[in-house]
C-alpha positions as CSV (number, residue, x, y, z in Angstrom):
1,X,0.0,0.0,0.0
2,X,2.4,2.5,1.1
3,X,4.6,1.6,-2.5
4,X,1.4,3.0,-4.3
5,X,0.1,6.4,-5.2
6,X,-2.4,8.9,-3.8
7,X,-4.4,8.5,-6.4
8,X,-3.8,4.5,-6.3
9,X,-5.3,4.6,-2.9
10,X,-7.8,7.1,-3.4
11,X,-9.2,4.9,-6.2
12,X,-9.1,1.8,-3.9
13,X,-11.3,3.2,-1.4
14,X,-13.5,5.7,-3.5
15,X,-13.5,4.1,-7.0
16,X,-14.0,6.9,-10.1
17,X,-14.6,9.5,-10.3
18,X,-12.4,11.4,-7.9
19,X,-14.1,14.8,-8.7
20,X,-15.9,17.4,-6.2
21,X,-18.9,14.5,-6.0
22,X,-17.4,13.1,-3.3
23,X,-17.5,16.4,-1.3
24,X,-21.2,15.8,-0.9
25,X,-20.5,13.6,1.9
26,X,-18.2,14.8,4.8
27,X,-17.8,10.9,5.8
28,X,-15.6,9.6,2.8
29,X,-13.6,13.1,2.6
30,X,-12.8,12.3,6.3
31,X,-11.9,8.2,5.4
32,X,-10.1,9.4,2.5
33,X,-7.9,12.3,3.7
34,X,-7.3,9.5,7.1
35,X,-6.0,6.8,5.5
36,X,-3.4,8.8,3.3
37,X,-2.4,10.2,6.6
38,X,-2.2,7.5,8.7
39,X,-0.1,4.9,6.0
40,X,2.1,8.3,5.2
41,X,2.3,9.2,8.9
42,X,1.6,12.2,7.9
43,X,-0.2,13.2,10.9
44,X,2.9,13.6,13.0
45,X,2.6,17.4,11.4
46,X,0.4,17.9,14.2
47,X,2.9,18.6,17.1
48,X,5.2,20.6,14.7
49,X,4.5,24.1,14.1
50,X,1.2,23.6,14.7
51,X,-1.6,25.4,13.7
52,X,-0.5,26.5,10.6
53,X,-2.2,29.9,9.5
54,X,-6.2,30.4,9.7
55,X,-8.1,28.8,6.5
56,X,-10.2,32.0,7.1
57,X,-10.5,35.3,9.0
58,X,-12.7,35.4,12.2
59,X,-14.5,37.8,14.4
60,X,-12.7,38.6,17.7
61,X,-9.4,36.2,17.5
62,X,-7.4,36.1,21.1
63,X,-4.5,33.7,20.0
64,X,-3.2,32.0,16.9
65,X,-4.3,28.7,17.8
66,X,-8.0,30.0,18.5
67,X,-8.1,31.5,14.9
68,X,-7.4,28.0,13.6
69,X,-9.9,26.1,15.9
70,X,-12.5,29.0,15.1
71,X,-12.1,29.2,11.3
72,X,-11.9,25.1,10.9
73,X,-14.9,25.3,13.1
74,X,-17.0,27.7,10.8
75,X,-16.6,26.1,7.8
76,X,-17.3,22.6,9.3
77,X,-20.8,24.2,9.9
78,X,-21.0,25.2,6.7
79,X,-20.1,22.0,5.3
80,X,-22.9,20.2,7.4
81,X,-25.4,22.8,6.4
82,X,-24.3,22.4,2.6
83,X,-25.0,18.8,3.0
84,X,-28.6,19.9,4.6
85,X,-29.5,22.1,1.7
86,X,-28.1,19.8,-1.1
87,X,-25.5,22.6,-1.8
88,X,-22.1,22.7,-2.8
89,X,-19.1,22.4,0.1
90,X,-17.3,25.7,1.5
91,X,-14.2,27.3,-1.0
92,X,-12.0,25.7,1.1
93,X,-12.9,22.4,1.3
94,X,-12.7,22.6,-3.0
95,X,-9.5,24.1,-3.0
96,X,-8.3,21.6,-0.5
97,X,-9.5,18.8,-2.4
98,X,-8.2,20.3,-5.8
99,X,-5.1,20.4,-4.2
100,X,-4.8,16.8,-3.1
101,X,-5.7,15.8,-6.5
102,X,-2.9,17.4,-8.2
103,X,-1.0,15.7,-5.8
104,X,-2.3,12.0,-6.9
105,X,0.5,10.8,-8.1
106,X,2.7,11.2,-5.3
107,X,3.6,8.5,-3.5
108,X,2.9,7.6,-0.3
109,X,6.2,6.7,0.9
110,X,6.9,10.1,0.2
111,X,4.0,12.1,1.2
112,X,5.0,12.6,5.0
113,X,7.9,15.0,3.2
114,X,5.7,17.5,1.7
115,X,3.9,18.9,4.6
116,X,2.1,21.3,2.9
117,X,-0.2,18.4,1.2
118,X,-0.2,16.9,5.3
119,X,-1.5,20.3,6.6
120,X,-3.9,20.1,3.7
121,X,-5.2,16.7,4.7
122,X,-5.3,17.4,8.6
123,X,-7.3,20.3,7.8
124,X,-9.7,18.2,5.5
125,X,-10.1,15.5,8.6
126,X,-10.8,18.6,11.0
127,X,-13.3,20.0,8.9
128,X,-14.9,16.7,8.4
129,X,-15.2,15.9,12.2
130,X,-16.6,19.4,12.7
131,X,-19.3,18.8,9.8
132,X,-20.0,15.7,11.8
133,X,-20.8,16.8,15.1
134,X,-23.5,14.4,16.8
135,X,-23.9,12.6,13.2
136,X,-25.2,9.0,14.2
137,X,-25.6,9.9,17.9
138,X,-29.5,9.5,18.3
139,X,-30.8,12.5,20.3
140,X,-32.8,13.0,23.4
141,X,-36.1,11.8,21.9
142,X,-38.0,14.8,23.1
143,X,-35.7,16.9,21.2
144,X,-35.3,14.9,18.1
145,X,-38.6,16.9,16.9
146,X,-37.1,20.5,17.8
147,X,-34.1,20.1,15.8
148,X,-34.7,18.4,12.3
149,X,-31.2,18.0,10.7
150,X,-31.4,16.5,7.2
151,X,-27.8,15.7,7.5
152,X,-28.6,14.2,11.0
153,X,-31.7,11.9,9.3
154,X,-29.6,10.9,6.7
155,X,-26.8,9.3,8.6
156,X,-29.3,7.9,11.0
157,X,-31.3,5.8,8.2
158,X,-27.8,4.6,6.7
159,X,-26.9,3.4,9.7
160,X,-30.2,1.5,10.8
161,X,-30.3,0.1,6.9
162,X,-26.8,-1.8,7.9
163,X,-28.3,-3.3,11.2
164,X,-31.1,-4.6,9.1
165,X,-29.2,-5.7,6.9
166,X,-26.9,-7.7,9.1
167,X,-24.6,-5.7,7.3
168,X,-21.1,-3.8,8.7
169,X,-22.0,-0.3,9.9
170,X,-20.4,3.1,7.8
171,X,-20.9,6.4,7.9
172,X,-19.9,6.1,4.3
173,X,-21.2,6.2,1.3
174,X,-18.2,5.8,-1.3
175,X,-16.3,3.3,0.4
176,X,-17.0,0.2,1.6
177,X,-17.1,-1.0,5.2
178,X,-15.4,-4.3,3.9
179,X,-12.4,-2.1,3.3
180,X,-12.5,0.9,5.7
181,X,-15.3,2.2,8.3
182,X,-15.6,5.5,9.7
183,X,-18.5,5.9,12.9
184,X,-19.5,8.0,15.3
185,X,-17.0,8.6,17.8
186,X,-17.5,8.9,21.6
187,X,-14.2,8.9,23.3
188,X,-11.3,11.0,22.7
189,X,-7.5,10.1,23.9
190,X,-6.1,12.7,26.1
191,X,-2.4,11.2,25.4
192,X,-0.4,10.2,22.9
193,X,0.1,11.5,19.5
194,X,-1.8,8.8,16.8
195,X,-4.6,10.4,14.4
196,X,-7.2,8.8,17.2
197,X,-6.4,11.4,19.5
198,X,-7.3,14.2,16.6
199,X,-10.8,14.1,16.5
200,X,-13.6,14.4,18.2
201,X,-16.7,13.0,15.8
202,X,-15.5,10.6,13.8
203,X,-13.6,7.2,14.3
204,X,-12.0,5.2,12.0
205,X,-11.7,1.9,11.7
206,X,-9.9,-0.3,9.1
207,X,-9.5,-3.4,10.5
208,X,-11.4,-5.7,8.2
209,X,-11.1,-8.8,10.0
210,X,-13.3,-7.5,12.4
211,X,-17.2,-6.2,11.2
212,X,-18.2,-3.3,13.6
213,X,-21.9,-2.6,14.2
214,X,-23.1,0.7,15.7
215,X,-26.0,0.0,17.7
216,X,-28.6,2.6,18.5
217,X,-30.5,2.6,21.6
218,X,-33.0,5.6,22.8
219,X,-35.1,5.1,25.2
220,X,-37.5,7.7,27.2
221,X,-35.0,9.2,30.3
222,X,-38.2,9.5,32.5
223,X,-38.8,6.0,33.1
224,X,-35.2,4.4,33.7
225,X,-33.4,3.7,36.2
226,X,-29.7,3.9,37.4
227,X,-27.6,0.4,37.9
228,X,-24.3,0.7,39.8
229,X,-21.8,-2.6,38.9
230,X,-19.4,-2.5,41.7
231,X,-16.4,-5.2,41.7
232,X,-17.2,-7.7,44.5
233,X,-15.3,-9.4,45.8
234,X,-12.5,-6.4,46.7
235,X,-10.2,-8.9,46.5
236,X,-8.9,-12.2,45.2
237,X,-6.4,-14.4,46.6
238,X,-5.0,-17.7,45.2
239,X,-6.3,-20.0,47.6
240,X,-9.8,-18.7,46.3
241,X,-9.0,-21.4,43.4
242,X,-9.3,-25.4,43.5
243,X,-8.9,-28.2,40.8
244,X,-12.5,-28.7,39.8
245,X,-13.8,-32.2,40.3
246,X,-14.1,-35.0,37.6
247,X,-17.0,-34.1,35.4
248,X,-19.0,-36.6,33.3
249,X,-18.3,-34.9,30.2
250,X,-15.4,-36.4,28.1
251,X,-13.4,-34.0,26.2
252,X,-11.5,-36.4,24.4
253,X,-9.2,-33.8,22.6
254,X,-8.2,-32.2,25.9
255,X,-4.8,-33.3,27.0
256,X,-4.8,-35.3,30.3
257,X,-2.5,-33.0,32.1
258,X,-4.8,-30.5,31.6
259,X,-7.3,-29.3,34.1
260,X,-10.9,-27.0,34.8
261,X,-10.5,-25.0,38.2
262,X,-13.7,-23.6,40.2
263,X,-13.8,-20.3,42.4
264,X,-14.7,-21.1,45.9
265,X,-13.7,-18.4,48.3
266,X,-13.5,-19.5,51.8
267,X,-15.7,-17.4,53.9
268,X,-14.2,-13.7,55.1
269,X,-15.2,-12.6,58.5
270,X,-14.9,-9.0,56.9
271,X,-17.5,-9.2,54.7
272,X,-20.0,-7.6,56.3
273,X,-17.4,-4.5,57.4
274,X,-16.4,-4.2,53.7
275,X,-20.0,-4.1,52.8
276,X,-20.7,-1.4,54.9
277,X,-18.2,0.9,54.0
278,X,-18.8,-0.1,50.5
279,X,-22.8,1.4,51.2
280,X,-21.6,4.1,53.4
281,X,-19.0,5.5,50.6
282,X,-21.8,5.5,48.2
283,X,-24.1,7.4,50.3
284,X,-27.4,5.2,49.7
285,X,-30.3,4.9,51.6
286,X,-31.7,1.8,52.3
287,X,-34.5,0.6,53.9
């Protein structure tokens, strides 16, 4: 992969044509520009001389970094609501994409050099995760009414289409889950320096031995209740472990000096003392 092209790669994920099409659908600019970043490495760019200069001029800047983070912000809102109105995508996100594209034949192994075209791709991932903010997430279902979101419907449908389907789940449209899957993403890294810990939306995931399937649960918030899972016991020592005894069923490939164990924990004297601390830290009321 890495011997190839940007346009090789480009035209394994997204298939022809690679024109402005594709800009339609923040999802596969965000798989596409992520993939050439992550086999390039490119993404290291990040923690050197980072941000580079705003995409655009915005109202009230305090330091550089917050013109970046404002103006990437702005046209990711655009973005979404150019996908809402069926309208084309912000200047910058063209001019971006024109720009990787007269970089396709480049190769990989030597696209973590130019760091212009990296800066262009981070900026194309940002943008993308900020057009994708709560995309897939279903909301509070009183609200879901209050706040129609074409954009929003859209992603939901392909999404629950997928589960019906027993099929892989993608925010994509272009590209296939078989070969790379972007979701909604709900955790962000707060260490380390890998292209997970760059966004804030959108995951990706291209491990294709493994299917991943978003499911969506909503459920009315005034009739549910809170369950607290507390480890128990607090502790676990070896003698807490036995041989199990002989069982009936033959396991004829199992080796003989092989062996099933059962946990039984001698009784604690402290139980009851751990127990009540356990209550008392938790600050419950029983009855």
């Amino acid at each position: 992969m890495k011997s190839g092209t940007i346009g090789s790669v480009l035209r394994l994920y997204l298939g022809d044509p690679l024109d402005d099409a594709l800009l339609g659908w923040p999802p596969d600019v965000f798989a596409a520009a992520s993939i050439l970043l992550k086999l390039s490495g490119g993404y290291i760019h990040v923690v050197n001389k980072w941000p580079p200069a705003a995409p655009r001029k915005i109202e009230n800047p305090k330091e550089d970094v917050h013109i970046w983070n404002g103006a990437i912000r702005q046209i990711g809102k655009e973005w979404q609501r150019a996908v809402e109105s069926q309208a084309s995508a912000p200047y910058e996100i063209r001019q971006w994409w024109s720009q990787v594209l007269k970089k396709k034949g480049k190769k990989i192994s030597e696209l973590f050099e130019d760091s212009g075209i990296c800066r262009i791709l981070l900026q194309l991932v940002a943008a993308a995760d900020e057009a994708c903010a709560d995309i897939g997430i279903p909301p509070d279902p009183k609200g879901w009414l209050n706040r129609p979101s074409r954009f929003e419907w859209l992603a939901m449908v392909l999404l629950q289409k997928q589960a019906q389907a027993s099929q892989p789940s993608t925010l994509c449209k272009r590209i296939p889950a078989t070969l790379l899957a972007v979701l909604p993403k709900l955790h962000t890294p707060t260490a380390g320096a890998t292209l997970r810990s760059l966004t804030h939306n959108l995951a990706l995931h291209e491990n294709v031995e493994i299917a991943v399937k978003w499911s969506q649960v909503t459920t009315d918030l005034d009739h549910t209740i809170n369950v607290l899972c507390a480890p128990w016991p607090l502790e676990v020592n070896p003698v807490d472990f036995c041989v199990a005894e002989q069982s009936e069923l033959q396991l004829k490939n199992m080796r003989k000096n092989l062996h099933f164990f059962d946990y039984k924990p001698p009784k604690r004297a402290g139980f009851v003392k751990d127990f009540e601390q356990l209550r008392s830290f938790l600050n419950l009321r029983w009855t």
